[in-house]
C-alpha positions, 0 to 999 in steps of 0.5 A: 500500500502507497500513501501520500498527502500534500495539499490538503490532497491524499492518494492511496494505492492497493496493488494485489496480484491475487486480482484480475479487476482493477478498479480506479476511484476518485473521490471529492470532498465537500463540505454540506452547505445550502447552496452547493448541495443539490448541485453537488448531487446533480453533478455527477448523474449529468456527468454520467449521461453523456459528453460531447464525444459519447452522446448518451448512456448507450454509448457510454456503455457501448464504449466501455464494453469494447474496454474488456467489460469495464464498468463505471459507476458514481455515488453520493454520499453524506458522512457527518457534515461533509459531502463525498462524490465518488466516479469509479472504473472497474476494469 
């Protein structure tokens, strides 16, 4: 296990040969406040159903299918007084 923290930054990283899937996550931290909330919330679904190069889900999933089956997937939590956005890659 590697870790580091600068900048109010932290990176973590578990390799273990015993596994086949690897999976990358990126979490961003939050604090709760009125304003911010809901667009916290709404960021990532809006993220996920499509860019400029992919146009919706369908072709989101279509790409990441010719990737070896990865999938990828989003979450938001609260924990106490923060607000944690997770995008994760599984692969």
């Amino acid at each position: 296990m590697q870790k580091k923290e600068k900048n109010n930054n932290f990176y973590m990283a578990f390799c273990d040969d015993r596994f086949k899937i690897n999976r990358i996550a990126v979490t961003f931290i939050d604090r709760l406040e009125r304003e911010k909330n809901t667009l916290n919330a709404l960021f990532p679904m809006v993220l996920i159903r499509g860019n400029n190069k992919y146009k919706d889900m369908k072709e989101i999933n279509r790409f990441l299918d010719n990737m070896y089956g990865a999938s990828l997937s989003i979450d938001v939590d609260k924990k106490g007084d923060l607000q944690a956005i997770s995008f994760a890659i599984s692969f």
